[in-house]
C-alpha positions in Angstrom: 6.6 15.1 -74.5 5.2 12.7 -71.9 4.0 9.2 -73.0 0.1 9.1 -73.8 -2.2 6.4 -74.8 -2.0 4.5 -78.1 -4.9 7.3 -79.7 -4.4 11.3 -79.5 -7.1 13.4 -80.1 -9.4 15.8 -78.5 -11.2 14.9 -75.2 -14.4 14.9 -74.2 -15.1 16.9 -70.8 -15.5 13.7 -69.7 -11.7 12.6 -70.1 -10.5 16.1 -69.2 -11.9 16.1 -65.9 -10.9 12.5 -65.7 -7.5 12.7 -66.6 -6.7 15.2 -64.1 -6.5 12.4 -61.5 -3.2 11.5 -61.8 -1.7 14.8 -61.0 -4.0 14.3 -58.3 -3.1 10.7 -56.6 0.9 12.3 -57.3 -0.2 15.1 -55.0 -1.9 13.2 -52.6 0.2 10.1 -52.4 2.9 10.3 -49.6 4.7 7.4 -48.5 5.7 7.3 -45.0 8.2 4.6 -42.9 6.1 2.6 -40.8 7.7 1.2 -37.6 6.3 -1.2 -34.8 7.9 -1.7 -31.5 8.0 -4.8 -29.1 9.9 -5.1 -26.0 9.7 -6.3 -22.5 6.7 -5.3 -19.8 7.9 -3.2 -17.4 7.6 -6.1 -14.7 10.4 -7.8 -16.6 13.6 -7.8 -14.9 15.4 -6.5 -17.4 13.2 -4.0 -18.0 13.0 -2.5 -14.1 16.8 -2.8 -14.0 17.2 -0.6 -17.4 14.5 1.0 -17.9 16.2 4.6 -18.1 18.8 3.1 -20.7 16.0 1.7 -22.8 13.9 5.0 -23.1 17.5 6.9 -23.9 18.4 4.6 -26.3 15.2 4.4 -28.2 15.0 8.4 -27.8 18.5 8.4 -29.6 17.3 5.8 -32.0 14.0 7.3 -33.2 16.1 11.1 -33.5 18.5 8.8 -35.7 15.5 7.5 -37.6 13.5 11.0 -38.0 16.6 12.5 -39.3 17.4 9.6 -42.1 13.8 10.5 -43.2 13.8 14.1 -43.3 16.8 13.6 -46.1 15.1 11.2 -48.8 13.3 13.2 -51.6 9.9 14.2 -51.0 9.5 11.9 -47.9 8.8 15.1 -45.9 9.4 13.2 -42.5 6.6 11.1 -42.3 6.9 8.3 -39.7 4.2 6.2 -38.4 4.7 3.8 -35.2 2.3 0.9 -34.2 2.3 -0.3 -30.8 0.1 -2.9 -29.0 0.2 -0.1 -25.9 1.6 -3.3 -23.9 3.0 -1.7 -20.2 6.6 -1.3 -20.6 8.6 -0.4 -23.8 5.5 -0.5 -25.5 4.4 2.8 -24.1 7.7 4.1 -23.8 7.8 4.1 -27.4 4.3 5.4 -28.0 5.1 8.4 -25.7 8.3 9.5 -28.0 6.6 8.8 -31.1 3.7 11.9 -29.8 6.6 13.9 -28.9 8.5 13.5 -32.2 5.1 14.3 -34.1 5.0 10.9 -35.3 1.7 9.3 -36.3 1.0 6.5 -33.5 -1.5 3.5 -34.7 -2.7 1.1 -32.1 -3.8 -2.4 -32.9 -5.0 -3.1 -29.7 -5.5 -6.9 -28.6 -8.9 -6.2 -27.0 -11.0 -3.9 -26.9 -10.0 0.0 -25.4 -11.6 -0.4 -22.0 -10.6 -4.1 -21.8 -7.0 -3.2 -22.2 -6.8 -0.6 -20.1 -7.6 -2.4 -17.2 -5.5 -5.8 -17.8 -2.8 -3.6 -18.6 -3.2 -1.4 -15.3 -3.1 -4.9 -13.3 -5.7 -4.5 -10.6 -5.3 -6.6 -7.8 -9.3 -7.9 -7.0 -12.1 -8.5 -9.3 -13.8 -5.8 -7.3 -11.5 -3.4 -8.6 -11.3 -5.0 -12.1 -15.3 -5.1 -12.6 -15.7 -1.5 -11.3 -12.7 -0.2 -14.2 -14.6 -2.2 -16.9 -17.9 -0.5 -16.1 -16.0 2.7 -16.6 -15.3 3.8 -13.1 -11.8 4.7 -11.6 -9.8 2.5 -9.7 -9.6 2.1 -5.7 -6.0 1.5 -6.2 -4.5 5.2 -6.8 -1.3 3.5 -9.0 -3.4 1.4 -10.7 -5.6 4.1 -12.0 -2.6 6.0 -12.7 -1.5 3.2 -15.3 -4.9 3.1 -16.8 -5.1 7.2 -16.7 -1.4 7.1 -18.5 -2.8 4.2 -21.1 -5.8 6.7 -21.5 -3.7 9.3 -21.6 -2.0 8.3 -25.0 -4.6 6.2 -27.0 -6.8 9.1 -27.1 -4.1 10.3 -29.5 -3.9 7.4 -31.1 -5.2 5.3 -34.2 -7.2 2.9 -32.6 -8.2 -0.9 -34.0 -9.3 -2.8 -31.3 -9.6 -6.5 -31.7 -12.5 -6.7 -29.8 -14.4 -10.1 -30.9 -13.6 -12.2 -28.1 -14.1 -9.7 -24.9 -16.5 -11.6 -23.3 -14.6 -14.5 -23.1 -11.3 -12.6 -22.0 -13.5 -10.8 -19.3 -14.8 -13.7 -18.0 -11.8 -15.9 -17.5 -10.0 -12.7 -16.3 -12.4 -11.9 -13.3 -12.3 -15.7 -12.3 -9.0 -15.8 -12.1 -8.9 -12.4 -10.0 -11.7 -14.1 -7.8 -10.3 -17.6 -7.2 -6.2 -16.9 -7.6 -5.8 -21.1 -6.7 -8.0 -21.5 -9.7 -5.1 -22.6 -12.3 -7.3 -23.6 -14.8 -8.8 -19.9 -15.3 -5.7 -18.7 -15.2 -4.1 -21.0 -17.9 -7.4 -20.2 -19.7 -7.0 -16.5 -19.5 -3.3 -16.4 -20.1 -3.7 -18.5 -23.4 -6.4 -16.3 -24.7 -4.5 -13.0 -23.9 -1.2 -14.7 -26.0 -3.5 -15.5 -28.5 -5.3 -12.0 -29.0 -1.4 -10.3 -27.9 0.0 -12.5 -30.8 -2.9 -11.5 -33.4 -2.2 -8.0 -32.7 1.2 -8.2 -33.2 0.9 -10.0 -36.7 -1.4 -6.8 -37.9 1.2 -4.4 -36.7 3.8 -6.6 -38.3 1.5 -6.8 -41.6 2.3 -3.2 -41.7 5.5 -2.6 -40.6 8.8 -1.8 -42.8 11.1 -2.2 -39.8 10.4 -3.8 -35.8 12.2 -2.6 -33.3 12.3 -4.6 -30.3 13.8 -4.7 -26.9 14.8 -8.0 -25.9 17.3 -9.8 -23.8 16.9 -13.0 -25.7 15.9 -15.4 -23.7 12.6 -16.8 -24.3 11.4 -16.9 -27.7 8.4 -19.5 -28.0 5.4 -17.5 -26.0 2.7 -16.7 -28.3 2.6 -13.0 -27.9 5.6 -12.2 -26.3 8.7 -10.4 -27.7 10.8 -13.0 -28.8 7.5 -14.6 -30.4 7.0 -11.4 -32.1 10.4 -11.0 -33.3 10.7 -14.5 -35.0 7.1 -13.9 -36.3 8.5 -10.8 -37.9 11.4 -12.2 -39.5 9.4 -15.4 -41.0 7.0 -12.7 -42.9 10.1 -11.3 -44.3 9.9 -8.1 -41.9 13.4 -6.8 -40.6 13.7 -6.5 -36.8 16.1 -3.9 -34.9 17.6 -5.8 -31.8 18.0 -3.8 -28.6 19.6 -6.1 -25.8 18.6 -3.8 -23.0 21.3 -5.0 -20.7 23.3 -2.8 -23.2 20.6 -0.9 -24.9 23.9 1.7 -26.3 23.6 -0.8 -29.0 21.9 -2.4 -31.7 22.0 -4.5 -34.6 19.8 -5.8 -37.2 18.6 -8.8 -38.1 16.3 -10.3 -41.4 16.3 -14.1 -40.6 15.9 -16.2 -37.5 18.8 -17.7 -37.8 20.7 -14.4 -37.4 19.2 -14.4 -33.7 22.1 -17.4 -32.8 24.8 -14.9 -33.9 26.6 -13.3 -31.4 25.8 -9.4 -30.1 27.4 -6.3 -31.5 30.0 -4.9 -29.0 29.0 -1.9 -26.8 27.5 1.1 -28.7 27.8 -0.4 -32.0 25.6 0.4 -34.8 24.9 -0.9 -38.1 23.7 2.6 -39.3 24.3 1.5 -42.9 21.6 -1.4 -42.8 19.6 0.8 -41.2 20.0 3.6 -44.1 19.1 1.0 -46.6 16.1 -0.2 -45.4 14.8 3.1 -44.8 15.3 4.1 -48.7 14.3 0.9 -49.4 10.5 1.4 -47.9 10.5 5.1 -48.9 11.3 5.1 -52.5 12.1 3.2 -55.9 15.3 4.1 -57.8 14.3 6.2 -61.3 10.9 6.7 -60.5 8.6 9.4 -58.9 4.9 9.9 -58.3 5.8 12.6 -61.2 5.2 9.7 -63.3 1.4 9.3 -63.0 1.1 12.5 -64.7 2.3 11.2 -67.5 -0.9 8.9 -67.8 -3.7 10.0 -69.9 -7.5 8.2 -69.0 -9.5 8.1 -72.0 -13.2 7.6 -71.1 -13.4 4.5 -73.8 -11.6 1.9 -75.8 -9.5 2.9 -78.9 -11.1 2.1 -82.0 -8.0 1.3 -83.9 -6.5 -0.7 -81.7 -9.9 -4.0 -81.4 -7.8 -6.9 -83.6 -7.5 -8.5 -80.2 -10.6 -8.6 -79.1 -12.1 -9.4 -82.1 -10.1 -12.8 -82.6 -11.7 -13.5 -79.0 -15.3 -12.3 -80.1 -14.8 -14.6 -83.4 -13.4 -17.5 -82.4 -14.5 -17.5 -78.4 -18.6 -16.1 -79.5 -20.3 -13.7 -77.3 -21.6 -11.4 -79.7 -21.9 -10.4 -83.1 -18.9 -11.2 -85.2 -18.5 -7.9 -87.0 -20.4 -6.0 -84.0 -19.1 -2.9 -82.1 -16.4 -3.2 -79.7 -16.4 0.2 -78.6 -15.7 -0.4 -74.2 -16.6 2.8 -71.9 -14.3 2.4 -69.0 -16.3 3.9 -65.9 -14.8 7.4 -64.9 -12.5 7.7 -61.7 -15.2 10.5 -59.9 -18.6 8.6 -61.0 -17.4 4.6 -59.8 -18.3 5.3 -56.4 -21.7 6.3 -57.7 -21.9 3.5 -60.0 -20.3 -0.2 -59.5 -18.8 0.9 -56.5 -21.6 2.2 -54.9 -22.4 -1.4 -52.8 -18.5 -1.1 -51.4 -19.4 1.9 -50.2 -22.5 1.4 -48.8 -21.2 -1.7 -47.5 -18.8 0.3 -45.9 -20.3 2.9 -44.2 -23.3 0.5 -43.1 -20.7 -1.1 -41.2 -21.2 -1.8 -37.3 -19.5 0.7 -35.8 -17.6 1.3 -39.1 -15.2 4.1 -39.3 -16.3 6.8 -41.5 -13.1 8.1 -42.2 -12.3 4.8 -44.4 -15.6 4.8 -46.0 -15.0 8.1 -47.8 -11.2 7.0 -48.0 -12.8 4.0 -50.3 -15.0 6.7 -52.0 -12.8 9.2 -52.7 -9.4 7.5 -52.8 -9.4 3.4 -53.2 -12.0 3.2 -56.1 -11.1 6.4 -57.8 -7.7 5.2 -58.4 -9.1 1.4 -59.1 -11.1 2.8 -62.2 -7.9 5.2 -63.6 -5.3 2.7 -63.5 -8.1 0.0 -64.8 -8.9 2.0 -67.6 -5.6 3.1 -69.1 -4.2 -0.3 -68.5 -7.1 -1.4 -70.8 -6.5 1.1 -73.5 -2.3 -0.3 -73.3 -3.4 -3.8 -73.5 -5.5 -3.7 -76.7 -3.1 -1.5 -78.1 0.2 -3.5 -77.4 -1.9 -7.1 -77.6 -3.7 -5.8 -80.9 -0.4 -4.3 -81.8 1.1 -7.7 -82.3 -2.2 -9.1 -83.5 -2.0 -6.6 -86.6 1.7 -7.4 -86.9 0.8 -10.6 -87.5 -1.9 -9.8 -89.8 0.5 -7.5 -92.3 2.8 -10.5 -92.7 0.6 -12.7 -93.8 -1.0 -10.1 -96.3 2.9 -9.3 -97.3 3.3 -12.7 -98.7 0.1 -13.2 -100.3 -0.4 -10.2 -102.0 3.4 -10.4 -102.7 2.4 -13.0 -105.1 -0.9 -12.2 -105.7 0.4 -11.5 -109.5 0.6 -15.2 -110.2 -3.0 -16.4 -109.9 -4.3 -12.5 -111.4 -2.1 -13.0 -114.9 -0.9 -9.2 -114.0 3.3 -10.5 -114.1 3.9 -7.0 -116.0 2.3 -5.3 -112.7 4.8 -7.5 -110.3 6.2 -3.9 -109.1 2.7 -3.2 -107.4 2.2 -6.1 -106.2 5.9 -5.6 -104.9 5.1 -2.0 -103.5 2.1 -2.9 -101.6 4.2 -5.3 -99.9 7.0 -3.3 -99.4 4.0 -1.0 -97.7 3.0 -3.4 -95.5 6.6 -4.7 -94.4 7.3 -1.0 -93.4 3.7 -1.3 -91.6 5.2 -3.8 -89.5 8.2 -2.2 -88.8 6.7 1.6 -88.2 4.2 -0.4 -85.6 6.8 -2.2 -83.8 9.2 0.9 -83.0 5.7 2.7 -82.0 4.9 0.1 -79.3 8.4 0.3 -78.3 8.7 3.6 -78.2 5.5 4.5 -75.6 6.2 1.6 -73.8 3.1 -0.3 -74.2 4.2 -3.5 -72.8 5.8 -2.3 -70.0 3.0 0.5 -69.1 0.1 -2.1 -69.3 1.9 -4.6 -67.2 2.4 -1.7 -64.5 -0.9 0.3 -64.3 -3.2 -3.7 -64.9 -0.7 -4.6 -61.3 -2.2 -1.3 -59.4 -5.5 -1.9 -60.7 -5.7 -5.9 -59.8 -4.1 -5.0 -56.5 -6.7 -2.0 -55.7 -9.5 -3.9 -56.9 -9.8 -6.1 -53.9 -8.8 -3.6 -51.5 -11.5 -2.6 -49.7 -11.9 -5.8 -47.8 -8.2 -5.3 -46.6 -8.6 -1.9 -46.1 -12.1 -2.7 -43.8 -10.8 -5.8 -41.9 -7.2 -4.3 -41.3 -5.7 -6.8 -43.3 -2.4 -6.1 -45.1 0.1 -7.7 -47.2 3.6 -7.9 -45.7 6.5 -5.7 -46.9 8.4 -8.8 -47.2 5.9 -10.2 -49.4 4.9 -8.4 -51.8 6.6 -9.1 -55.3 10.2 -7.2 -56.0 9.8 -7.4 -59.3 7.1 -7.3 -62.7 7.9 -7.8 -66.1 11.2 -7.4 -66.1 11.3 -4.1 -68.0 11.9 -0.7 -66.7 11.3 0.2 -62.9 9.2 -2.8 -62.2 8.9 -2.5 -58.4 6.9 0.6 -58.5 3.6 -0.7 -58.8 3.9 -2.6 -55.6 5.7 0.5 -54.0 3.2 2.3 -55.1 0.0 0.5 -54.4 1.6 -0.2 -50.7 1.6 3.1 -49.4 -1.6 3.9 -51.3 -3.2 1.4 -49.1 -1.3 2.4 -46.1 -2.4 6.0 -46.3 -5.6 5.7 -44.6 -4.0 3.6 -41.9 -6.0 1.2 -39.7 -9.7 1.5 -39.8 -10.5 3.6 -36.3 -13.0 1.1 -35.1 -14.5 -1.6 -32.2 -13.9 -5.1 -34.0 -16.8 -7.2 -33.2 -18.4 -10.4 -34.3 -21.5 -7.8 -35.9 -18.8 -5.8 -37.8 -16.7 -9.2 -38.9 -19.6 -10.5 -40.2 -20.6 -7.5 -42.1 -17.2 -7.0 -43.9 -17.3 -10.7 -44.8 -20.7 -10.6 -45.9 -21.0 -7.1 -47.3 -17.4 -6.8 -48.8 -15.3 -10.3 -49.2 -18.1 -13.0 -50.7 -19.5 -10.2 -53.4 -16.0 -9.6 -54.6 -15.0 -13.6 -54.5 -18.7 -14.8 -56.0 -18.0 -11.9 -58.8 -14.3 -12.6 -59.6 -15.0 -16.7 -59.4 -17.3 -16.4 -62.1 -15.4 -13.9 -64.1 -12.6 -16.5 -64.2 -14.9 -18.9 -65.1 -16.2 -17.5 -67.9 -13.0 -16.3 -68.9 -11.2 -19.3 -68.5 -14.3 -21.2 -71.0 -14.4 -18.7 -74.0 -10.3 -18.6 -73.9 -10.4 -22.7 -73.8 -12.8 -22.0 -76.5 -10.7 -19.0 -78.5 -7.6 -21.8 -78.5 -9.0 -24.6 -80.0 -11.4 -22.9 -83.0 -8.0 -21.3 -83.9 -6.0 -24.5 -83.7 -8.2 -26.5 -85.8 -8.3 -23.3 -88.1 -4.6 -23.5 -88.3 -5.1 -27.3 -89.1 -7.4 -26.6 -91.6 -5.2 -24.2 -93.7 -2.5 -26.6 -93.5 -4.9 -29.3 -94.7 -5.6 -27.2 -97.9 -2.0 -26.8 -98.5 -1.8 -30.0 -98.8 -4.9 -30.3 -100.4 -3.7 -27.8 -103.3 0.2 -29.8 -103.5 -1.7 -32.5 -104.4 -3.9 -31.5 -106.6 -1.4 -29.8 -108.4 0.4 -32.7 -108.9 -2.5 -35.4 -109.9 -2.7 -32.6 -112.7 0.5 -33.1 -113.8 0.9 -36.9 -113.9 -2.8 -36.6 -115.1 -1.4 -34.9 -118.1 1.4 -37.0 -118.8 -0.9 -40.2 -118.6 -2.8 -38.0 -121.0 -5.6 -38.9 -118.6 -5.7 -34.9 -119.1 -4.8 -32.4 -121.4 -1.2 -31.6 -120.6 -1.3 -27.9 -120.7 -4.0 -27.6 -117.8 -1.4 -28.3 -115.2 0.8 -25.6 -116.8 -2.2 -23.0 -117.0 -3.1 -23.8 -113.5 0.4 -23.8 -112.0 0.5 -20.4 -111.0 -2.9 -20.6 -109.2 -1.4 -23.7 -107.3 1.7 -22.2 -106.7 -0.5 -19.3 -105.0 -2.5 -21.3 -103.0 0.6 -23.6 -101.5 1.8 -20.4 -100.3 -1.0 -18.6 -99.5 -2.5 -21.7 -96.8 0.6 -22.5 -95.1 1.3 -18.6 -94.8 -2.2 -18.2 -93.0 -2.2 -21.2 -91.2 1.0 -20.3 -89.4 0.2 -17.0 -88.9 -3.0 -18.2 -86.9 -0.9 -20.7 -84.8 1.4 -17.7 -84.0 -1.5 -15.4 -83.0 -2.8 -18.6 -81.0 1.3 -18.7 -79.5 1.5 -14.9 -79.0 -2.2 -14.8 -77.2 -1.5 -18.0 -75.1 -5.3 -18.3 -74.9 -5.2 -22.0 -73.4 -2.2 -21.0 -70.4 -4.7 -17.7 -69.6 -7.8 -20.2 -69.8 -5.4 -22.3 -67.2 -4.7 -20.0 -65.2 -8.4 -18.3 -64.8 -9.6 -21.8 -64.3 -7.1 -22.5 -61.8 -8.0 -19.0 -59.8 -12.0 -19.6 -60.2 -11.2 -23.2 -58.1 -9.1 -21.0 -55.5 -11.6 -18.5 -55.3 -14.2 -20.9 -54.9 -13.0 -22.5 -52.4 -12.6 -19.1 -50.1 -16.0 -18.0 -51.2 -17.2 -21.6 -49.7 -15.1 -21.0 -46.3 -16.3 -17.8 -46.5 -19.8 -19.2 -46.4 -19.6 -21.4 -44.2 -17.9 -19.3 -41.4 -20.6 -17.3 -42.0 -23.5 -19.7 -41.5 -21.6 -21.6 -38.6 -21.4 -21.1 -34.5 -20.9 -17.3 -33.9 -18.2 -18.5 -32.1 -16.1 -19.7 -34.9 -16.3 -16.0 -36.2 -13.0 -14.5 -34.9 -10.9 -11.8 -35.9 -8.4 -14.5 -36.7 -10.8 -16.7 -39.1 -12.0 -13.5 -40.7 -8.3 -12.1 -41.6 -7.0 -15.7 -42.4 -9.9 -15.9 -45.1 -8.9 -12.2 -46.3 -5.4 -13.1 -46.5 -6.3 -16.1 -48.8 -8.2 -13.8 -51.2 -5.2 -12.0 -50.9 -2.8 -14.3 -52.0 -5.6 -16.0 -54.6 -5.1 -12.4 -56.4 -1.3 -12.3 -55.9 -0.5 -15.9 -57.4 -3.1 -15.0 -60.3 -1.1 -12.0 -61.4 2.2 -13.6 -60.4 1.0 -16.1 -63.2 -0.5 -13.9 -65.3 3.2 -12.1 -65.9 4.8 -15.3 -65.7 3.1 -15.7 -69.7 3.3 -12.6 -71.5 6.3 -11.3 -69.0 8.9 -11.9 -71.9 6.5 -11.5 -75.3 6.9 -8.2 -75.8 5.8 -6.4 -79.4 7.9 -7.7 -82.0 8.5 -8.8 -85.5 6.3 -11.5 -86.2 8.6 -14.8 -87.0 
């Protein structure tokens, strides 16, 4: 029987329709192996004197590559290359990649027309200014570069990174007019390295393996292949060497420091690293998309499982002590009519936004947001509560196990007895249950895809990605942990690069529109969490205190009875008649009072206040850079501020769940101690 939430019963139409979504995201979810290529220009030397070798080797290479795909279960040969459509191996490799039926994405450094011409290498300004106002070339090769450029990124997935055009166009055609004119042509070639290295680290960001051709010799230009490479291997992203003075052979490499170590001999291979890291990036070991079926969304909260909440709602206020805690998690096909609605406005308002995303958002992102959200809800208050009621059923174990004493019932000891024995077995029956379904582990893997999906959009918009080499290799510790991150990584990757013009308007609207709302609303969600959870842990602390206090309030008391009565300051049989009532009480407090401290232990209320406080201050501070790039000199808003702010939120959310598992990682449902 496949695992279900912590309550059966019938659905509503509501859930059934609902529920159905995890069959679908299994259907629709396909990972693919994404590769990005670097190499030489073709007026390299090395390039002109092997050209030939290079396209035969990569030809061999991607066959090699397409057929270690076609093998792994349910990969279905899907391949995806990125190139910066740079003049040289760069378009060698887009060329095979179309032939091989291979997706090809394209984050260009500027914008289509832009790069074109630079990379068709008109000779005048004449002829430059004429291809950027969309006329052909005088030059019959060099519009035969620009036609071949053409020629391919129609067929491609195009992100241009085209902010700072104006200034590139500008420094280019004073360099073309003035070619003694150094300082325009330092200019220009230092804004080209930067824009050539910024598109590099996107196609990197989504990359599982680089392959570049290089002959190893220079390795600090920004933007150039042996910058690439080393940028590569710093975010963790493994980099396939071709020397292309003996492109027969190839190696691979996962560190800088492996680019000291000498090259492979003539037509070696290391097809077994390769192998790995294509499973790697394709699939998890003992787990399948089959497993999302297995999921059940419930439209609302289970109203067995509350204990939890309730301790917050008593001891942390905000609301009615013995009010309804009934939560109706918002369906997977009505968010992007209902909270989500602004992301999705937001998105297809966009400047030249790409409408393609927009209903990927709406019909893909947010939909899967709200059913992981929601059953990772339902498995927190069940295995959180779980242990809440676990606690509860001990403490009611020892205090009705001597309830007799303080009642006069002694002959009625065996009830007493068999209501404890009752709630002992209670304890135990609830334990195996939350072991059984998994509740630990399931809520610590669906609440990962949810935190992760519920800042996508921004990424998703602003072509922002978190490295492969980055993201977390394992959760909880339990079961398959990596899926979630396996998961959520291809899920983001399905849509591929948003198909649009990047300019300062449409920066400024995904930063405006998308990033702030999220950060202002998550800053003060932390916020207030991190005050009623401060709040939760020190009402139940001083309660604990308290109980403890009476304990040894009632000791005492008992015994100023008992030296009362042999003082005959009182009559002697009072402590006597008393004792069992005394005797109850100085178990009863200390039984409840450490069964609150190990509620406040098990629910770590003043690490999670910690740690929401500490992510309200980081997101803060984003939402301020945020606001002030926004209010600022248009100049300052680049392509490169925008995705360095994204990537913060990024890693804001990251460290917050990396934190988050970090406390109830190891507490998972068990007897109460």
């Amino acid at each position: 029987m496949p695992e279900t939430g912590p309550e059966t019963g019938p659905e509503t139409g509501l859930e059934t329709g609902a529920a159905q979504i995890g069959t679908q995201i299994r259907d629709s979810w396909q990972p693919h192996l994404a590769l990005g290529i670097t190499g030489h220009r073709a007026s390299n030397d090395s390039f002109c004197a092997h050209g030939d070798a290079i396209a035969a080797s990569l030809a061999e290479l991607f066959a090699r590559i397409e057929a270690m795909v076609a093998v792994l279960p349910g990969a279905q040969g899907a391949v995806r290359l990125h190139s910066l459509m740079v003049d040289g191996t760069d378009q060698v490799a887009a060329r095979l990649a179309l032939e091989c039926g291979w997706e090809l994405a394209v984050p260009l450094p500027f914008g289509a027309v832009l790069n074109s011409a630079i990379n068709a290498h008109p000779a005048s300004a004449a002829d430059a200014a004429a291809m950027l106002a969309g006329r052909p070339s005088a030059d019959p090769a060099v519009e035969a570069k620009a036609a071949a450029i053409r020629a391919i990124t129609a067929r491609a997935q195009l992100f241009e990174l085209a902010d700072r055009d104006a200034e590139v166009e500008a420094l280019w055609l004073a360099s073309l007019a003035d070619p003694d004119d150094r300082g325009a042509a330092r200019a220009f070639d230092a804004l080209v390295s930067d824009n050539v290295a910024l598109a590099g680290r996107v196609m990197i960001e989504r990359t599982d393996l680089v392959i570049a051709v290089w002959d190893g010799k220079v390795a600090n230009l920004p933007g150039g292949t042996g910058h690439t490479i080393v940028t590569a291997l710093t975010m963790g992203t493994p980099v396939l060497l071709i020397d292309p003075a003996a492109s027969g052979a190839w190696r691979i490499v996962t560190r800088p420091e492996e680019l000291a170590q000498p090259a492979p001999a003539e037509g070696a291979h290391d097809v077994a690293r390769l192998e790995a890291i294509i499973g790697a990036a394709m699939a998890v070991d003992g787990w399948s998309a089959d497993q999302l079926t297995r999921e059940v969304w419930r439209g609302r909260s289970s109203r067995w499982f509350g204990l939890y909440r309730r301790i917050e709602r008593v001891f942390g206020g905000g609301g009615a002590i013995f009010g309804s805690l009934r939560v109706d998690y918002e369906a997977p096909d009505a968010i992007a009519q209902g909270s989500g609605a602004p992301v999705v406005t937001a998105a297809q308002t966009m400047p030249g936004g790409d409408a393609a995303m927009a209903a990927h958002l709406a019909n893909g992102v947010l939909p899967l947001f709200a059913w992981a959200d929601g059953i990772a809800s339902r498995l927190a208050d069940a295995y959180r509560s779980g242990m809440g009621v676990n606690f509860v059923l001990a403490t009611l174990a020892v205090i009705i196990g001597i309830a007799f004493l303080p009642t006069g019932l002694g002959e009625y000891k065996w009830a007493f007895a068999a209501v404890e024995l009752l709630l002992l077995a209670g304890i135990l029956g609830l334990t195996a249950a939350g072991s059984r379904l998994g509740w630990h582990r399931r809520w610590f893997e669906l609440r990962r895809v949810a935190e992760y999906m519920r800042h996508a959009p921004a990424l998703l918009l602003l072509g922002v990605a978190r490295p492969t080499g980055r993201w977390a290799r394992e959760g909880g510790g339990e079961g398959n942990a990596e899926w979630p991150e396996h998961f959520v990584r291809h899920a983001l990757r399905e849509a591929g690069l948003p198909q649009v013009r990047v300019t300062r308007d449409y920066l400024r609207a995904g930063l405006a529109g998308l990033a702030l709302p999220h950060l202002t609303a998550q800053r003060t969600y932390h916020e207030a969490k991190a005050h009623r959870l401060e709040k939760v842990h020190h009402r139940l602390d001083k309660t604990a205190e308290t109980c403890f206090v009476l304990a040894v309030v009632s000791v005492v008391g008992y015994l100023l009875l008992k030296g009362g009565g042999i003082a005959g300051v009182v009559p002697k049989q009072l402590a006597a008649d008393l004792s069992p009532l005394f005797t109850f009480l100085g178990v009863a407090f200390p039984t409840l009072g450490a069964n609150l401290a190990g509620l406040r232990y098990f629910g770590d209320f003043e690490r999670f206040g910690a740690i929401s406080r500490v992510a309200a201050e980081r997101l803060g501070e984003i939402e301020a850079r945020v606001t002030l790039l926004l209010s600022g000199d248009e100049a300052a808003l680049t392509y490169a501020a925008a995705a360095d702010l994204v990537h913060a939120l990024d890693d804001a959310v990251v460290e917050e769940i990396a934190s988050w598992q970090s406390v109830f990682g190891a507490k998972h449902l068990a007897l109460p101690a």
